[in-house]
C-alpha positions as CSV (number, residue, x, y, z in Angstrom):
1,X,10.7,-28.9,15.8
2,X,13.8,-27.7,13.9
3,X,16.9,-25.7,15.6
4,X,16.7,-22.0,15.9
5,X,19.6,-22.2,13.2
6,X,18.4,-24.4,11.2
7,X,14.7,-22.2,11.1
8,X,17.5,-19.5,10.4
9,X,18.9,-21.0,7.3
10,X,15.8,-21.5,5.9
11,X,14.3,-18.2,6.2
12,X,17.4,-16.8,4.6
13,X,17.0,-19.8,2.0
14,X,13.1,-17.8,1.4
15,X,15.0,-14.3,1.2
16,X,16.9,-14.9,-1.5
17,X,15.2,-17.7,-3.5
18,X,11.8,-16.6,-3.0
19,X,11.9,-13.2,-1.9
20,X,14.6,-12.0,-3.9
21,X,14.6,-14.4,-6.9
22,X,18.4,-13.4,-6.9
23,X,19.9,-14.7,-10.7
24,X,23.4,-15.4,-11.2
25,X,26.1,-12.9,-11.6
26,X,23.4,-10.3,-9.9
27,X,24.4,-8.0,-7.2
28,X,23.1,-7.6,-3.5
29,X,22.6,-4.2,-1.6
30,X,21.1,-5.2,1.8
31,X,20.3,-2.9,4.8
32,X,19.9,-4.8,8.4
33,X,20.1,-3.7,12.2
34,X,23.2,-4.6,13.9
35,X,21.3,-6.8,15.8
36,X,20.2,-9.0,12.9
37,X,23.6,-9.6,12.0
38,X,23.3,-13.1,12.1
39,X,20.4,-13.5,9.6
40,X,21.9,-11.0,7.5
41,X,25.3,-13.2,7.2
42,X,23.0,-16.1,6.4
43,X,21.7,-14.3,4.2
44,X,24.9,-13.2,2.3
45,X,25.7,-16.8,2.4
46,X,22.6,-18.0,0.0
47,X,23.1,-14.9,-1.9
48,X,26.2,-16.2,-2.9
49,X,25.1,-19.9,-3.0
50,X,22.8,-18.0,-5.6
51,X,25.2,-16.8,-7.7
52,X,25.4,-13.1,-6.5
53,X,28.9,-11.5,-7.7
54,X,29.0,-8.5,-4.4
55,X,26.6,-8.5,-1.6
56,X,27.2,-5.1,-0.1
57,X,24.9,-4.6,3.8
58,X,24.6,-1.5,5.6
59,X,23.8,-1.9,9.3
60,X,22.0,0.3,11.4
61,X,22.9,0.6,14.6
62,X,20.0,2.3,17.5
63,X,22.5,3.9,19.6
64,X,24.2,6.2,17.2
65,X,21.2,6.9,16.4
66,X,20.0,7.9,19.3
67,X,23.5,10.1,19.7
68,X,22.6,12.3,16.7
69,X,19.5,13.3,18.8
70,X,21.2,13.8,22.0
71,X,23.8,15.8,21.0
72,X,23.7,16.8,17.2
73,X,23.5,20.7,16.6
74,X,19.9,22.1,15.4
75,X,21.1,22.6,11.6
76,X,22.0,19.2,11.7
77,X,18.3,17.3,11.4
78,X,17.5,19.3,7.8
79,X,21.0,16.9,6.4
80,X,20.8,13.8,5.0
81,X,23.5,11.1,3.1
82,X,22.4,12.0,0.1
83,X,25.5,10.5,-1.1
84,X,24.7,7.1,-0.2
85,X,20.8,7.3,-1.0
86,X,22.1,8.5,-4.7
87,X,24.9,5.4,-4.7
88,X,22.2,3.0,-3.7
89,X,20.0,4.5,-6.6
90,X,22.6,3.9,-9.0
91,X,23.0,0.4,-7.5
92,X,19.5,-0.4,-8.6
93,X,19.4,1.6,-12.0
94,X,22.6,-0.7,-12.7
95,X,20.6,-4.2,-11.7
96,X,21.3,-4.4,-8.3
97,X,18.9,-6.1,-6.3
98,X,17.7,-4.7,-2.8
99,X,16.8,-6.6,0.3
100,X,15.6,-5.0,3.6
101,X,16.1,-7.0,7.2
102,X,13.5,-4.9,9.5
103,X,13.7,-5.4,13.4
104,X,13.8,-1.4,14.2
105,X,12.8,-0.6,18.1
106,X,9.4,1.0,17.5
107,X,9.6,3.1,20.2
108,X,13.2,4.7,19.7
109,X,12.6,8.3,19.2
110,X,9.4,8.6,21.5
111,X,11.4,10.3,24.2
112,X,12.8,12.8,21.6
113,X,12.3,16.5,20.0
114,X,9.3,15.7,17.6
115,X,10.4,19.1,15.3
116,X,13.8,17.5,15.0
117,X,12.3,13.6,14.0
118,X,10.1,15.6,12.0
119,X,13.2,17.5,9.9
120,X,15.3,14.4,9.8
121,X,13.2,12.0,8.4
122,X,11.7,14.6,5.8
123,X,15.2,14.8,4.6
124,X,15.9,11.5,4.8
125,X,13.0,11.5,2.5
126,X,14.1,13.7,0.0
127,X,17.6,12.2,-0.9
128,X,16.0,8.8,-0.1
129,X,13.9,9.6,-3.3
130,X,15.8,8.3,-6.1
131,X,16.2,4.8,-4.7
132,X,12.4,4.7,-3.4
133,X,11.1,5.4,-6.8
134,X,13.7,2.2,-8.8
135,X,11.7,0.4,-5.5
136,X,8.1,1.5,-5.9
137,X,8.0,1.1,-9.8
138,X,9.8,-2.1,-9.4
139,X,12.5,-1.1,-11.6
140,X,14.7,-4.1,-9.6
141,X,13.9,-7.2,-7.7
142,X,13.4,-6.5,-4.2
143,X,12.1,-7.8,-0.8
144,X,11.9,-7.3,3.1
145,X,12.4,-9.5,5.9
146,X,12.6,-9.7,9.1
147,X,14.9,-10.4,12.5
148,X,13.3,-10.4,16.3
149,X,16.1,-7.6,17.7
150,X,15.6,-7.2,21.6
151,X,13.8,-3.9,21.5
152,X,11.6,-5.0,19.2
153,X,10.5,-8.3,21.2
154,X,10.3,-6.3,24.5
155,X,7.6,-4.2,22.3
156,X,5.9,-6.8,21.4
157,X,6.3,-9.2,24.7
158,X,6.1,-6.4,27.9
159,X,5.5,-8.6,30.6
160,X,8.2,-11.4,29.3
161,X,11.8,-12.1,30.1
162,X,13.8,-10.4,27.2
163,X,15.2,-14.0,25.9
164,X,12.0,-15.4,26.1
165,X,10.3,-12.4,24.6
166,X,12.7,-12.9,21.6
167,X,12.5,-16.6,21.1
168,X,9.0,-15.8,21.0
169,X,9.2,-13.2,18.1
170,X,11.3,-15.4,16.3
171,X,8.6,-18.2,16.7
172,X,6.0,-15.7,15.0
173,X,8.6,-14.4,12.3
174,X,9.2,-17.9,11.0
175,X,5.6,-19.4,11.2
176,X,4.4,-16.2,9.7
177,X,7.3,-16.9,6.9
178,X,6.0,-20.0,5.8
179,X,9.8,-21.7,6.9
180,X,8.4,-24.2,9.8
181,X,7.6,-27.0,7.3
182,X,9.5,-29.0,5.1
183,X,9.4,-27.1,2.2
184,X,8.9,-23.8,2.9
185,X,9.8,-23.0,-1.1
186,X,7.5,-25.1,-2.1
187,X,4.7,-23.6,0.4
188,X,5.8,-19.6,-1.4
189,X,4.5,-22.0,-4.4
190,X,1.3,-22.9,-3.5
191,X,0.9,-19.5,-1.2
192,X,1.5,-17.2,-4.4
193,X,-1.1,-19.5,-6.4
194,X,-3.7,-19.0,-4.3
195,X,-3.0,-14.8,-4.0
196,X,-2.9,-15.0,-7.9
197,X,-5.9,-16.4,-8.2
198,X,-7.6,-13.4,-5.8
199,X,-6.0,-10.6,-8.2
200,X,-7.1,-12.3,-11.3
201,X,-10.7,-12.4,-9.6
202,X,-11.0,-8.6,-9.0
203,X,-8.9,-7.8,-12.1
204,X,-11.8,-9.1,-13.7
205,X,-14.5,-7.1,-11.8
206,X,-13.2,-3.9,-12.8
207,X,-14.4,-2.2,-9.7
208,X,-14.5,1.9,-9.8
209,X,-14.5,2.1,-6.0
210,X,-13.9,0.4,-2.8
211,X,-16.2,1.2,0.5
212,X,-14.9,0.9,3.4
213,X,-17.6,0.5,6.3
214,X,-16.9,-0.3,10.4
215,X,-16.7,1.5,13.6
216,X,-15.6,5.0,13.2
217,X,-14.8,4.6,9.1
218,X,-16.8,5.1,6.3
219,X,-14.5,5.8,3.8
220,X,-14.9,5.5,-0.5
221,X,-11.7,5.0,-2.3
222,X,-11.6,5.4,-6.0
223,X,-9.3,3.3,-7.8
224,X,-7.1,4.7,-10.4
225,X,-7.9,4.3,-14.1
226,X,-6.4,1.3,-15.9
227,X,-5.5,0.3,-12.5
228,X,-4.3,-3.9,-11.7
229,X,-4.7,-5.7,-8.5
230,X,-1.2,-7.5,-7.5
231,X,-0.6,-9.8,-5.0
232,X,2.3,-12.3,-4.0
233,X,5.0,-12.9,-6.5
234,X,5.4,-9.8,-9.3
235,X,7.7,-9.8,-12.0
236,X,10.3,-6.6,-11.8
237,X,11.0,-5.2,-14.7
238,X,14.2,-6.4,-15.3
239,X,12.2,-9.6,-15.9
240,X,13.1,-11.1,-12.4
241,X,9.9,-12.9,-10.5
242,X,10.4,-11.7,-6.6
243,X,7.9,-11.4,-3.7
244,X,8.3,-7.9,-2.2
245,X,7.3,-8.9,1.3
246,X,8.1,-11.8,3.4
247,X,5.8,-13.0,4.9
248,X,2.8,-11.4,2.5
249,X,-1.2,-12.0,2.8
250,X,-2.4,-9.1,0.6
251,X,-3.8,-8.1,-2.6
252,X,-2.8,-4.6,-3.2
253,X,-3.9,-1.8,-5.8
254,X,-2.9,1.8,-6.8
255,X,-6.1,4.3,-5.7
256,X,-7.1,7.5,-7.8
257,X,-5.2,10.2,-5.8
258,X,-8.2,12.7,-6.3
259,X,-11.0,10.1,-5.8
260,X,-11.0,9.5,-2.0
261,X,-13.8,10.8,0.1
262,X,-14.9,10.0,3.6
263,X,-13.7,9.3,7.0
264,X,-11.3,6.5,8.3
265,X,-10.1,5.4,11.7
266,X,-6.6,2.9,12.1
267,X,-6.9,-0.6,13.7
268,X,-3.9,-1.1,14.8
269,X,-1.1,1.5,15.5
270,X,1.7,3.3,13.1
271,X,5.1,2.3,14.2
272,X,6.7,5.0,12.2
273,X,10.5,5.7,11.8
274,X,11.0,5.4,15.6
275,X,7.7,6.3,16.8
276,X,4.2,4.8,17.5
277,X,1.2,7.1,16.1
278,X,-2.0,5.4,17.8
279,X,-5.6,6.0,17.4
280,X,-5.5,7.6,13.8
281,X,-8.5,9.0,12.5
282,X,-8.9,11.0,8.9
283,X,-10.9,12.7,6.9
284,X,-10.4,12.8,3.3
285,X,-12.3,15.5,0.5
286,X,-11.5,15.0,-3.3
287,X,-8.9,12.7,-2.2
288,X,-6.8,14.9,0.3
289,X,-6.7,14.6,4.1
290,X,-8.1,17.4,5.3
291,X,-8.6,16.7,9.2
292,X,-6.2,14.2,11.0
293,X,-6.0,13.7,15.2
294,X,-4.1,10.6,17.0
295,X,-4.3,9.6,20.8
296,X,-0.7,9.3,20.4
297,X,1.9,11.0,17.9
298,X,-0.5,13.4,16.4
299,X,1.6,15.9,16.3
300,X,4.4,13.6,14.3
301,X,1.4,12.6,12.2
302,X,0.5,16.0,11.0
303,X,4.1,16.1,10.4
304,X,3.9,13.7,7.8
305,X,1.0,14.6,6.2
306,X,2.6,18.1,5.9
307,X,5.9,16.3,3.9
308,X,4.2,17.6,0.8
309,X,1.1,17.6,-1.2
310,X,1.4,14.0,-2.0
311,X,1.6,13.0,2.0
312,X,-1.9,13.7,2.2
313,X,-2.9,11.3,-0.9
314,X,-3.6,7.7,-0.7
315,X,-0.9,6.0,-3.1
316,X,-1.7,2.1,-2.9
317,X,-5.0,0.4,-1.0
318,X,-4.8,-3.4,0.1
319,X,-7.1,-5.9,0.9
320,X,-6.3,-8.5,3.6
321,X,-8.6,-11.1,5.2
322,X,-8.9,-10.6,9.3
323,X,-8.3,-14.6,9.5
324,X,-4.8,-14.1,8.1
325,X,-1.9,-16.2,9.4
326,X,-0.9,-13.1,11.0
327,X,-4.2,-11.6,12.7
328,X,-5.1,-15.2,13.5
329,X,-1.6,-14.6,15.9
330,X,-3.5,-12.5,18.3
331,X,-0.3,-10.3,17.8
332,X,0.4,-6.4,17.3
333,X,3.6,-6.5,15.6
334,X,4.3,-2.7,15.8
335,X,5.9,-3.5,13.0
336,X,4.4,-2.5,9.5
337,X,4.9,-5.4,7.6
338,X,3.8,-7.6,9.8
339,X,0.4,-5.4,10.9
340,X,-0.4,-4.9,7.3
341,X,-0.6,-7.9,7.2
342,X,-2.6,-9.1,9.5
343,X,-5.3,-6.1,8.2
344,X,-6.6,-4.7,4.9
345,X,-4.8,-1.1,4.4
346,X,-4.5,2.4,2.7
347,X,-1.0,4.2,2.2
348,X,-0.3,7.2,2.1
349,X,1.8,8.9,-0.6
350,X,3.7,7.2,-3.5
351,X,2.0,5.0,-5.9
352,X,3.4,1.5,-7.4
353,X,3.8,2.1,-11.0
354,X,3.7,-1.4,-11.7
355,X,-0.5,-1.4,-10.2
356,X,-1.3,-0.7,-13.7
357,X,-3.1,-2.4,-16.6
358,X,0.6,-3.5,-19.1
359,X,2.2,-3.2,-15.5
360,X,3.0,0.2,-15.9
361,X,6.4,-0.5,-17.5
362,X,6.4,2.3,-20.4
363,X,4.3,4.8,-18.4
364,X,6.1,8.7,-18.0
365,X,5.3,10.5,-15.1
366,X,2.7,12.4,-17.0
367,X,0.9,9.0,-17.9
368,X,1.0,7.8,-14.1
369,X,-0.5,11.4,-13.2
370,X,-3.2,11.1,-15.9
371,X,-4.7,7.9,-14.7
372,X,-4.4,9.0,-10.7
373,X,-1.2,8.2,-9.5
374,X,0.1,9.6,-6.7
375,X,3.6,11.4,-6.2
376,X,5.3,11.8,-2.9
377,X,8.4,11.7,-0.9
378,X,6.6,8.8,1.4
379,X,4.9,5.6,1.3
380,X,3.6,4.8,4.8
381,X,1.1,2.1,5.2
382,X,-1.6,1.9,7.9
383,X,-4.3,-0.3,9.0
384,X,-8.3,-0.2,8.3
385,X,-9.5,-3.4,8.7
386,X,-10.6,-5.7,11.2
387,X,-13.3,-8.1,11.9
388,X,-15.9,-5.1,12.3
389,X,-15.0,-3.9,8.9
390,X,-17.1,-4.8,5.3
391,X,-15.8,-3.7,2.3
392,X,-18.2,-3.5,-0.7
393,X,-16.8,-3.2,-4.5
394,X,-18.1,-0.6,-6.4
395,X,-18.9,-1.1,-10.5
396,X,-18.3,2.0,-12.7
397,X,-22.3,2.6,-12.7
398,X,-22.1,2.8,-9.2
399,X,-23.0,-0.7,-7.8
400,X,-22.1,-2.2,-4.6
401,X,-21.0,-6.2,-4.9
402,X,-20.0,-7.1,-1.1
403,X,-16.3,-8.2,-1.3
404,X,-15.6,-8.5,2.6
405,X,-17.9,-8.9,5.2
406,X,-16.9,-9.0,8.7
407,X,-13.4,-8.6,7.3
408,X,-13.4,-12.1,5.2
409,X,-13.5,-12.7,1.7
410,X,-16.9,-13.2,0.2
411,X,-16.7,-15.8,-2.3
C-alpha cells in the first residue's frame, strides 16, 4: 500500500486536476480547517503545478469558534463578515475558482445556546449569499474535499484510539476518492463515464415525478419544468469541466418548488453547521414543509426551516444507489458529503441553475422561478434512501416506471 503522504499527494493531485479542472493563469480561493493544513498545502502546491497565478486559503479554526459562543455579547450572533463573503463573491464573478477542504467536528456547537447557533448561521447565510449563488449556478469551477481532522474521526470511530480513529478516516477518505490505485485520474475518467451515461438515461425519460416509497416515507416530488439530470463532471460556465464533489456517486436534479407532496423520514443524520439533527421526519403540502419533528436537534431544525420561505422548499433531489462505494463502507460519515453519498437525497432550499434543459446559462431569476426553481438563503442536503427504499419514475400522464428497488438501480 502507498505512504500516507504519498495517498496525500494524490488526493490533492484529484482536487485540482479533477475536481477543480484549475486552467492556467486561473486563481485559487480555498477554505480548510486548521487541522487540514497539510492537505491544503498540498493542495496549493498542484494548484500552482497547474498553473494557478494566487491561491489565497482561509482556515477555520474550532476553538475561536467556540470562543465567540462562550463569551461573545448577545447582539453579536445577528453579525456576519459580510466583507469577506462579498470579496469572495467578487473573487468568483472575476474567474476565481473555489475549493472547499471539509473536516468540521460535527458535534461542536451541541453543548451551545440553540437561539444564538440559530442567529449566527442565519446571518452567516445572508452575507454568504452572493458567493453561494456564483457556486450553485456554477458561474465558476468549483469542488469539495475532504481531511480526517481529530474531532471528526473521534465522531466517526468512538470506541478507537484517536490516532487510530484518524488513520482510519483517512483510509475511507482516500478509497472513497478513487486515489488508492494507480491512476486515480484515470479512474475520475471511467467513474464520470459511467455517471454520464445514468443522466443521459433519465434525461431521456422525461419523468414528471419521483415517488419515494420505505419505512416511514411516502413522499412525491415533482420535478421542475425543463429540468436536466447531472451527475459527475459539469462544465461551469466559464467553460471549465470540474467535478463539484470529491468523492461523488450521485445523479442529481432540480425539483418543482410547488410540486412536493407527502411525508419523508431521514436515514441517516444531519450534521449541520456544528450540530447533529437525528431522526428527521417531514411533511410536505404543495411543496412546503408544513410539519417537521427530530429525535435530536429539532428545535435547530425548525430553525432552519424558518430561515425563509425558501428553507421549507426542496431545491435539488438526488439519486444514489445503497451499494455505493460509500454505503457499501458500513460508515455514518456525519459528514454531508460523504452521507449523501452513500444515500439518494432531497435538499432543502436553493436550486442549481445549471439543472436545466440549455444548462440554465441565460435563465433570469424570473425564468428559474417560472419553471420551479427554488430561492433561498440555504442549501442543506439530507438523506432518504436506503435499502428499504423504491423509487418509482413518474411520466407526465402519470405512470409509474420502477427506477430503484430496494434502493438499486433497475436497469
Amino acid at each position: 500500500m502507498s505512504t500516507h503522504d504519498a495517498r496525500l499527494d494524490r488526493l490533492a493531485e484529484v482536487a485540482v486536476r479533477v475536481g477543480l479542472g484549475l486552467r492556467p493563469g486561473q486563481e485559487l480561493v480555498m477554505t480548510a480547517p486548521l487541522d487540514a493544513l497539510p492537505l491544503a498545502r498540498r493542495i496549493t502546491a498542484q494548484a500552482y503545478k497547474a498553473g494557478a497565478s494566487v491561491v489565497t486559503t482561509l482556515l477555520a479554526d474550532d476553538q475561536a469558534t467556540l470562543a465567540r459562543f462562550e463569551h461573545g455579547h448577545d447582539d453579536a450572533f445577528d453579525k456576519a463578515a459580510g466583507w469577506l463573503y462579498e470579496g469572495m463573491a467578487q473573487a468568483y464573478r472575476n474567474g476565481a475558482a473555489r475549493l472547499a477542504i471539509s473536516g468540521d467536528d460535527p458535534s461542536l456547537l451541541a453543548g451551545q445556546d440553540t437561539d444564538k447557533v440559530a442567529r449566527a448561521n442565519r446571518a452567516r447565510s445572508k452575507a454568504y449569499m452572493p458567493a453561494l449563488e456564483q457556486i450553485a449556478n456554477f458561474a465558476t469551477n468549483w469542488t469539495i474535499v475532504s481531511a480526517a481532522t481529530p474531532a471528526w474521526a473521534r465522531t466517526v470511530f468512538p470506541d478507537l484510539p484517536e490516532d487510530e480513529a484518524v488513520a482510519r478516516l483517512w483510509d475511507a477518505i482516500f478509497s472513497a476518492s478513487r486515489v488508492d490505485g494507480p491512476d486515480p485520474v484515470g479512474a475520475w475518467e471511467a467513474h464520470n463515464r459511467g455517471l454520464s451515461a445514468r443522466t443521459a438515461a433519465l434525461n431521456a425519460r422525461r419523468y414528471a415525478a419521483l415517488h419515494f416509497r420505505g419505512p416511514g416515507t411516502d413522499l412525491t416530488v415533482g420535478l421542475a419544468d425543463d429540468h436536466e439530470w447531472c451527475g459527475g463532471a459539469t462544465t461551469a460556465k466559464n467553460g471549465i469541466v470540474c467535478n463539484a464533489n470529491i468523492p461523488t456517486e450521485e445523479v442529481f436534479t432540480t425539483p418543482h418548488c410547488l410540486r412536493v407532496q407527502g411525508h419523508v423520514s431521514a436515514t441517516k443524520p444531519l450534521s449541520y453547521q456544528g450540530t447533529l439533527i437525528d431522526g428527521i421526519a417531514v411533511r410536505f403540502e404543495e411543496g412546503r414543509i408544513v410539519e417537521s419533528r427530530a429525535r435530536t436537534g429539532a428545535d435547530v431544525l425548525a430553525r432552519v426551516i424558518d430561515t425563509d420561505e425558501g428553507a421549507r422548499r426542496l431545491g435539488e433531489v438526488a439519486l444514489v444507489p445503497a451499494s455505493s462505494p460509500i454505503s457499501a463502507s458500513g460508515l455514518l460519515f456525519c459528514n454531508t458529503l460523504y452521507d449523501e453519498n452513500a444515500a439518494s437525497h432531497i435538499a432543502l432550499g436553493q436550486a442549481y441553475s445549471k439543472c436545466f434543459l440549455g444548462g440554465g446559462a441565460d435563465f433570469s431569476e424570473q425564468d428559474l422561478a417560472a419553471r420551479g426553481a427554488n430561492r433561498s438563503l440555504i442549501h442543506i442536503d439530507w438523506m432518504i434512501g436506503s435499502a428499504e427504499v423504491d423509487v418509482d419514475g413518474v411520466t407526465p400522464d402519470g405512470r409509474s416506471e420502477p427506477l430503484m428497488r430496494r434502493g438499486e438501480w433497475v436497469d
